[in-house]
KELOTI-312630 format. One record per residue (C-alpha): residue in one letter; z, x, y. Coordinates in steps of 0.5 Angstrom, whole numbers, plus 500, padded with zeros to 3 digits. Each point is the difference from the previous one (the first is absolute). Example, Ala and Ser with C-alpha at 12.3 -4.5 7.8 and 13.67 -1.06 7.14 Angstrom:
BEGIN
a516525491 s498502507 
//
This chain:
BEGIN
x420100466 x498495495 x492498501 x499494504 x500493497 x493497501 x499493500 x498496494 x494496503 x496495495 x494497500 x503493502 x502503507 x496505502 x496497505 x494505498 x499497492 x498493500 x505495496 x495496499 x498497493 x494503497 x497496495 x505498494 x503505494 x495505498 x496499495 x498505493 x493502501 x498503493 x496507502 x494500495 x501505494 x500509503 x493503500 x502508499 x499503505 x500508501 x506505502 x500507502 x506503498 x506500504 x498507504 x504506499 x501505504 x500506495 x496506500 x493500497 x501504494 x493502501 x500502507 x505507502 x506498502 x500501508 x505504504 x500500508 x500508503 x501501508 x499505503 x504503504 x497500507 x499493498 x504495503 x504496494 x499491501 x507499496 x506500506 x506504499 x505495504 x506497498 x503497505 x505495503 x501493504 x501496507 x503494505 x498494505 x497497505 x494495501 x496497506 x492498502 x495502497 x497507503 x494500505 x494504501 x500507498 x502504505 x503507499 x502503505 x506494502 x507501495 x499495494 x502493501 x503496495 x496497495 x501493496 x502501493 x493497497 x504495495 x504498506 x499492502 x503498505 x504505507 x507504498 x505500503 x503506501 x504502496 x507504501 x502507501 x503503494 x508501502 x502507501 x508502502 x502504504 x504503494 x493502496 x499507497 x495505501 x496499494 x495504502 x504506502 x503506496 x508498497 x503500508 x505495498 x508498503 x500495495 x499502493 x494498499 x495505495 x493501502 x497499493 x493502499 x500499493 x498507496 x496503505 x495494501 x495504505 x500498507 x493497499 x500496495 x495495499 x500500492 x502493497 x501502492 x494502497 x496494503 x497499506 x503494502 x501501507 x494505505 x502501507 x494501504 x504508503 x506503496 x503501507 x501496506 x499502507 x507500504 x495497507 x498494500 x494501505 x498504494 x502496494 x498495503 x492502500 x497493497 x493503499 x503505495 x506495498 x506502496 x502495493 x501499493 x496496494 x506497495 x498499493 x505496498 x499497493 x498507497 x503501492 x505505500 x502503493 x508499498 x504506502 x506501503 x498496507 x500494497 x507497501 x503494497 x506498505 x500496507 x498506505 x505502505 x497497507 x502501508 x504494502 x497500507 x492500499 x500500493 x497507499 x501503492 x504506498 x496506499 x499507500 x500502507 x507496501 x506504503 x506499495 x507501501 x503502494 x506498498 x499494503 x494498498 x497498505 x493500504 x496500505 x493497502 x495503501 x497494504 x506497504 x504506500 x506496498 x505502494 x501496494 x504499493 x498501494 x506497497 x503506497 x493502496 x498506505 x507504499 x499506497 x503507500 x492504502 x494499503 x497502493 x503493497 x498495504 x493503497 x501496495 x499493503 x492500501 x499496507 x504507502 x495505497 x493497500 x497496506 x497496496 x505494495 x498495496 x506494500 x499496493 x504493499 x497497493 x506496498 x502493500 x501499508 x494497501 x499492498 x494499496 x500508497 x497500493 x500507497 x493502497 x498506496 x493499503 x499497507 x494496500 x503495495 x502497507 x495502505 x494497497 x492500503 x496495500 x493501500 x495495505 x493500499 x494498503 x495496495 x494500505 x497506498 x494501497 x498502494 x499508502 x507500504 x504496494 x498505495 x502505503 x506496502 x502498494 x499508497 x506502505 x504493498 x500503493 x501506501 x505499505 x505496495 x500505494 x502505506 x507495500 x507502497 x501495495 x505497504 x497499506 x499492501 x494498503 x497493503 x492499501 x498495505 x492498502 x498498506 x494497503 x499493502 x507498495 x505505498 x500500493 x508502498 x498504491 x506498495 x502506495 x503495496 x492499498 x499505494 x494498498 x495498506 x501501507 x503494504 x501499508 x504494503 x497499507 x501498507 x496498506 x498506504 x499496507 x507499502 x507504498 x504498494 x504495500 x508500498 x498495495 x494503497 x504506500 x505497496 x496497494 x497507500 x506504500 x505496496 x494498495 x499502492 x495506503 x502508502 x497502505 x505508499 x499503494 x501507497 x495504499 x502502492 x500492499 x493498504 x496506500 x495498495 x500492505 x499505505 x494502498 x497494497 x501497508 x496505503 x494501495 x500491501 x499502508 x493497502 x495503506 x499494506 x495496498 x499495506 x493503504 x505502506 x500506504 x506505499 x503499507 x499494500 x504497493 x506497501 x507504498 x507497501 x503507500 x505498505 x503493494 x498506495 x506505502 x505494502 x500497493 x500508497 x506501504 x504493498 x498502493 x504507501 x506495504 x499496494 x507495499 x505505504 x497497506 x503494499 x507502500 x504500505 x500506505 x506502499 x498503494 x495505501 x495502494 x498509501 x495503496 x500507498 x495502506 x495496504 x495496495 x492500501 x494496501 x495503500 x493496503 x494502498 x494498504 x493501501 x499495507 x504496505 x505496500 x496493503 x503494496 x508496501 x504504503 x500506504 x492500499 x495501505 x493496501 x494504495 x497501507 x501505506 x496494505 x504494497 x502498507 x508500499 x500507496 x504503506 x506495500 x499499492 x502508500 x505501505 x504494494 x497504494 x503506503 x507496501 x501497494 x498505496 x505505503 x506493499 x497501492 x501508500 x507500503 x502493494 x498506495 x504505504 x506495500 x500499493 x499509498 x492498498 x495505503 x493498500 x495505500 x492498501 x495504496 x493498503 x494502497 x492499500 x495498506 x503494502 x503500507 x508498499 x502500506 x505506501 x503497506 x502493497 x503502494 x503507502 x506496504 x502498492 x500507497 x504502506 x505496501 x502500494 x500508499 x495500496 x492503501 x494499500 x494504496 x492499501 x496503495 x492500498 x500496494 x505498494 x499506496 x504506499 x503502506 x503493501 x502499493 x505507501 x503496507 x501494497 x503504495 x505505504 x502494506 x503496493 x504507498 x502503506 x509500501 x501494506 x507499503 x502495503 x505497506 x499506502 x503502507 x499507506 x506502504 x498506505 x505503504 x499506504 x504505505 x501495507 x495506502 x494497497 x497494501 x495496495 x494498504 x496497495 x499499492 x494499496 x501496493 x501495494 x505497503 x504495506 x506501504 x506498496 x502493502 x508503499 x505500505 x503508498 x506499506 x503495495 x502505495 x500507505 x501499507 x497506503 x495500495 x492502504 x497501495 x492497498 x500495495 x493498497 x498495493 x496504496 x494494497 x501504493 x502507498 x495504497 x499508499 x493499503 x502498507 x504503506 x502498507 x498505506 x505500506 x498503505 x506503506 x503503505 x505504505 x505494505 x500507503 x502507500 x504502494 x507502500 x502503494 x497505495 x498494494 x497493499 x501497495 x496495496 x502494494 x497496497 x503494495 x495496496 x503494496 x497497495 x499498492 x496504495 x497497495 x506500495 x504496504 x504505503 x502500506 x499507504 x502502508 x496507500 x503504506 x495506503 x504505506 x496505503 x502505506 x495503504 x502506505 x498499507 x497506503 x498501508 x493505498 x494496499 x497505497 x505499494 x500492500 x492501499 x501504495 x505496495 x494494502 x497498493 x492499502 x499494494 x506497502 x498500508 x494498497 x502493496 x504498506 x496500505 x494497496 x505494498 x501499507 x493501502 x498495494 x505495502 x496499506 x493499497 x500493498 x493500500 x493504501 x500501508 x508501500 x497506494 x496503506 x505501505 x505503496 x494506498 x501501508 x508498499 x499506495 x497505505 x505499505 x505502495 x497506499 x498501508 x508499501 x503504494 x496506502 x502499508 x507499498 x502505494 x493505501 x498506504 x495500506 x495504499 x499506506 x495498505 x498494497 x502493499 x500499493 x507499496 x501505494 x503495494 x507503498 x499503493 x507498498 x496493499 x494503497 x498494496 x501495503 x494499504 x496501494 x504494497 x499496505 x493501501 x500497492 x503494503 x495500505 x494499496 x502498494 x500493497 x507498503 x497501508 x493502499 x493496499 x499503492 x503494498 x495494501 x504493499 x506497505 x503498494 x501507496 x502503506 x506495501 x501501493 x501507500 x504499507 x505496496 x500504494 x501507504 x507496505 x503499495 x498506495 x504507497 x500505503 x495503495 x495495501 x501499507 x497509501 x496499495 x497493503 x498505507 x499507497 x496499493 x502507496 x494504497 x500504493 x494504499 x499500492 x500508497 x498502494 x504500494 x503493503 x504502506 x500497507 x500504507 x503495506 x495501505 x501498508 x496492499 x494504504 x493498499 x499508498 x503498492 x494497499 x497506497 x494498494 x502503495 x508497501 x502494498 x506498504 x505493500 x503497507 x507497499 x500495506 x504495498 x498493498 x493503497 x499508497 x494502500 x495505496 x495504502 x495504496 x495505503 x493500500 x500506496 x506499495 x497492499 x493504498 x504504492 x503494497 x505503496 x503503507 x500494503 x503495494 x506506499 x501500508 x500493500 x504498494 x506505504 x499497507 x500493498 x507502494 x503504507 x498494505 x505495495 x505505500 x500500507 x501493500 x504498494 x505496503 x497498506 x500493503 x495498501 x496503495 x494504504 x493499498 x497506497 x493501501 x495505498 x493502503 x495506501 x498503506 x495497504 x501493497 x501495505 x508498497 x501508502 x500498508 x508497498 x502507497 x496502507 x502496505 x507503498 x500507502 x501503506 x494503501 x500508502 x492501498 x499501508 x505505502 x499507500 x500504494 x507504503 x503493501 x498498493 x503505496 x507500504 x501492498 x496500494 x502507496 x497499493 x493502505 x502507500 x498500492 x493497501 x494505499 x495499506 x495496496 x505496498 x502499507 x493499502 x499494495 x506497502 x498500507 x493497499 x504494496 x503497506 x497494504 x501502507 x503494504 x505498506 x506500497 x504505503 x504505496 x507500502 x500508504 x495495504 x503494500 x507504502 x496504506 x498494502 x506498502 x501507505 x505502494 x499507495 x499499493 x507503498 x499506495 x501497492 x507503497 
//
């Protein structure tokens, strides 16, 4: 199915830009000549030479944080958003988040009288061979080597009284812009679909032998393969790929497409353009500029780069300048206008250049920056930041966007503007007044919040994604500026400062792979039924019935596709299932980063089993945990909704106990299912941690961190609830520790991997030898950079001794287990058991008793009994 078309809106007669002329041509500014400023060097994540490289041991009655599952895909249906939480009722549908407006229901998949039993064991009158393809096991839940896939549960339960239990839930997370390495899944020819509902060929498919044809999975309907599937055995057919793997890559790199260039190197065509604040002062700008330098010597040579500055103006730097840095300039207070944008578009300047032809421009330009010199307070400087992205996004149109729309212009990948911001928006368009108490500012907002949304879905539109890094102590006003980075599929970053944590995301949001129109279609068995979907996206505007008929499946527009980033589909049972199987198939439709056109086509089989005893023990705690909490997150939008959800969360734990647990003989309290051990501890994570707890101080960073973990990889997204602890040894290897307060051992040091930020903590006793403890610090700071290499956003890194003040961030997020008694310590906490008595004794005596319950405590609270660690 093609992508669909998106309409070419221009800045003329979109409602939401202003046409208007601003003050004529832009005039060249000369800048005065460069101050040297300071650089650190790009930041490497190579090991220390000095320290000892570290290794990572767990012991085995310590449960490993990595998740094993590899699992399959999903179908359709969405309604109105979810009300209170209550467990005790079956789940009602809930609204897909990116969804705007009602849907109308969509039609049942088509299924014929004729349809064949694919679930059952080769029973057929017709001809028709049963094919699972070289003893494909019957739970299988592996997609290739990577997981592209992860259900909540390798089984489904037959009843959907029980399915359909919505305190434990049952779902999937899709990463679909994950990279595979070539192999023999990637196929270079037009897939083989189903003429009814557009399903894909795949490895679960019955195939008739010598006719070659098959039936779907989904619909149960037979199709031709136009002779390409006649073979002599079921052994040949494993020679095509969809037949053999559950997961195929469709590749089309030729000519088909208007406007295809073939390139070695795709950044040729998608270029990044840097938009910077210049009303900073002279600490942040310093910092600033060592990022910027540092960031361009980081660029492949080939990479085309733009700089625009934004203040009161937006000053546009020319790289046909070899000499002295020059801008040419427009007015900030209103959007550009056609005119303006022409004489700076079709004028002598570049604006574009590669970075083997401008690097030395590049770092002149950023040495010439100056700090603010007005005596103005930071918050309440004028910045056009909304005026300063439309002009980047006009210069990456460039000339093409006054061709005719019949031909349209494709870059390898999506392109980059990449804001970085010290304060908010509050001049021209898109802008808020300086101050809260301006009488207006309610409406003001509510129009900011409008049009930058308008601006993020232009970049979407025209494949640029805007990414946002924010740093310093001036308020940027998160809820103004986040709508742009959204809608457009890009993100939006705090930071402390300029320095070397923003330096590494500004380096790694210009090098991370984008594709672009991409597309996500969903079908599943007509058993299951998709109630809700948390992610980068938007319902797809395309009319699928034109092409397949009976074709149910979900369509969702993904705003850019990244390996950084899932979508959480959470399901259910229509009813009781039928047959032994549900199947599962996801298609993602996009174009990479080398122009190729790719259909990437995920199957999954799950068996349905009647035992729950079976379906909890093929249920995958970390999944389940990471889709509960994007569903939970969706609906804290704010502090107070933060506060119901720790109570929605305790809810959830009552029901999943009374619904899959035991009660506990001459008792009221409910035994929690060992089978799921994990999850109440995993929860307990999410429930005090900065995601829904009160350890994080400012609205801002939380909204910030809410946005971040909706649209996050699975990897990011568990480490974000349930922080990863290693305790430093000697001779430089690591113990993963349960994340318990009982780690923090004086004469330990220990690293917190938490997602967004990692922590090092030194105790007392090891910070007191300074040889010990610069040893030990050099392995945890060269581990925690290993851990993190390819994340985005990069985390920030901090280290501190115990008892300092900055070592309640490291506190704050450890379960803590000091108040339980002994026995319970040492079931939970294992690494116990290898203390003396006088180390044990110092270790209790460590501790600062205060009110925060342990999670045996919180659990009994609940009338629920701790289940017994696995």
């Amino acid at each position: 199915m093609a992508n669909p078309p998106q309409p070419n809106v221009g800045y003329s007669n979109n409602p939401s830009y202003s046409s208007e002329s601003s003050t004529s041509l832009s005039e060249k500014t000369p800048i005065p000549p460069p101050l040297i400023s300071p650089k650190f060097p790009p930041p490497t994540f190579q090991q220390d030479q000095t320290a000892i490289s570290p290794s990572i041991r767990s012991p085995p009655n310590v449960l490993s944080s990595s998740n094993g599952v590899k699992s399959g895909s999903p179908i359709s249906h969405l309604s109105t958003p979810p009300g209170p939480p209550v467990f005790t009722s079956p789940v009602r549908p809930a609204a897909v988040p990116f969804r705007a407006s009602p849907v109308t229901p969509q039609p049942l998949a088509f299924s014929s009288g004729s349809s064949i039993p694919t679930s059952s064991p080769p029973q057929f009158s017709n001809g028709l061979v049963d094919f699972p393809h070289q003893g494909v096991p019957e739970d299988s839940a592996h997609v290739g080597e990577a997981p592209f896939v992860l259900f909540s549960a390798h089984k489904v339960l037959k009843q959907k009284k029980q399915a359909n239990v919505p305190s434990l839930g049952f779902g999937a997370l899709i990463s679909p812009g994950k990279e595979i390495s070539p192999g023999p899944q990637i196929i270079q020819r037009d897939p083989h679909r189903c003429q009814s509902c557009g399903a894909y060929a795949n490895i679960y498919c019955s195939v008739l032998l010598g006719s070659g044809q098959w039936q779907c999975i989904i619909c149960r309907k037979l199709n031709g393969s136009e002779g390409e599937y006649i073979a002599p055995s079921k052994e040949d057919l494993l020679n095509f790929p969809e037949l053999a793997s559950t997961m195929v890559d469709y590749v089309q790199t030729g000519n088909k497409r208007p406007g295809f260039v073939p390139v070695s190197d795709s950044r040729t065509s998608a270029p990044i353009v840097l938009v910077i604040d210049e009303c900073l002062d002279e600490p942040h700008l310093q910092h600033l500029q060592s990022s910027l330098h540092a960031f361009v010597d980081s660029l492949p040579p080939t990479t085309r780069i733009g700089i625009v500055l934004y203040g009161r103006t937006v000053s546009v730097y020319d790289f046909s300048e070899e000499l002295v840095a020059s801008a040419d300039v427009l007015p900030g207070e209103k959007s550009p206008s056609q005119e303006s944008l022409k004489g700076l578009i079709y004028g002598t300047g570049i604006y574009l250049s590669p970075m083997h032809a401008s690097l030395p421009v590049a770092h002149a330009i950023f040495s010439s920056l100056r700090p603010y010199k007005l005596n103005v307070a930071e918050a309440s400087r004028d910045r056009c930041l909304g005026t300063a992205v439309e002009v980047a996004l006009a210069i990456i149109q460039g000339p093409s966007a006054e061709i005719s729309r019949g031909v349209i212009k494709r870059s390898g990948g999506n392109s980059r503007i990449i804001v970085c911001a010290g304060g908010p928006n509050t001049y021209g368009p898109g802008s808020v007044p300086h101050s809260f108490s301006h009488p207006n500012y309610p409406h003001m907002e509510k129009l900011a919040l409008k049009w930058m949304e308008n601006l993020g879905q232009e970049a979407h539109r025209h494949n640029t994604v805007v990414d946002i890094l924010c740093a310093g102590t001036c308020p940027v006003r998160i809820p103004v500026l986040q709508p742009l980075a959204k809608a457009s599929g890009g993100v939006l970053v705090l930071h402390d400062d300029f320095g070397e944590a923003f330096g590494v995301n500004l380096q790694r949001a210009a090098t991370r792979a984008a594709g672009s129109h991409g597309l996500l279609e969903i079908r599943c068995s007509d058993d299951i039924l998709i109630t809700q979907v948390v992610g980068p996206g938007e319902e797809a505007h395309v009319d699928t019935h034109e092409t397949f008929k009976n074709d149910t499946s979900l369509c969702i527009q993904m705003l850019s596709v990244e390996e950084t980033q899932s979508f959480s589909l959470s399901m259910e049972t229509k009813g009781d299932i039928k047959s032994d199987y549900v199947f599962f198939q996801f298609a993602i439709q996009y174009s990479n980063v080398y122009q190729a056109d790719i259909s990437r086509v995920i199957t999954v089989r799950l068996p349905v089993v009647t035992s729950v005893s079976a379906y909890l023990q093929s249920v995958q705690d970390e999944v389940a945990a990471v889709l509960i909490a994007k569903r939970t997150l969706l609906r804290a939008k704010n502090y107070s909704d933060a506060i119901d959800m720790r109570k929605t969360i305790d809810e959830r734990i009552k029901d999943i106990a009374l619904k899959f647990g035991s009660q506990v003989p001459k008792s009221k309290l409910y035994r929690f299912s060992k089978e799921i051990s994990l999850l109440p501890e995993l929860l307990f994570h999410l429930r005090r941690g900065p995601l829904l707890g009160s350890i994080v101080g400012h609205e801002d960073e939380r909204s910030v961190l809410r946005n971040l973990f909706l649209n996050a990889s699975f990897d990011l997204s568990l480490r974000m609830i349930a922080p990863r602890c290693l305790m430093h040894r000697e001779g430089g290897t690591f113990e993963e520790l349960p994340a318990y307060d009982l780690a923090m051992q004086s004469d330990a040091a220990v690293v917190l991997d938490h997602g967004t930020d990692v922590f090092i903590w030194l105790g007392a006793e090891l910070a007191a030898d300074e040889g010990k403890s610069a040893a030990a610090l050099a392995a945890c700071r060269t581990l925690a950079e290993e851990l993190t290499e390819q994340r985005f956003p990069a985390p920030r890194i901090l280290a501190f001794k115990e008892g300092s003040s900055q070592a309640r961030y490291f506190v704050s997020r450890l379960i803590p287990a000091h108040r339980d008694p002994p026995y319970e310590q040492e079931a939970r906490f294992p690494q116990l058991r290898s203390l003396t008595i006088e180390q044990r004794t110092k270790l209790k005596s460590s501790f600062i008793h205060f009110d925060d319950p342990s999670l045996c405590e919180w659990l009994r609270s609940l009338k629920v009994v701790p289940p017994e660690p696995s």
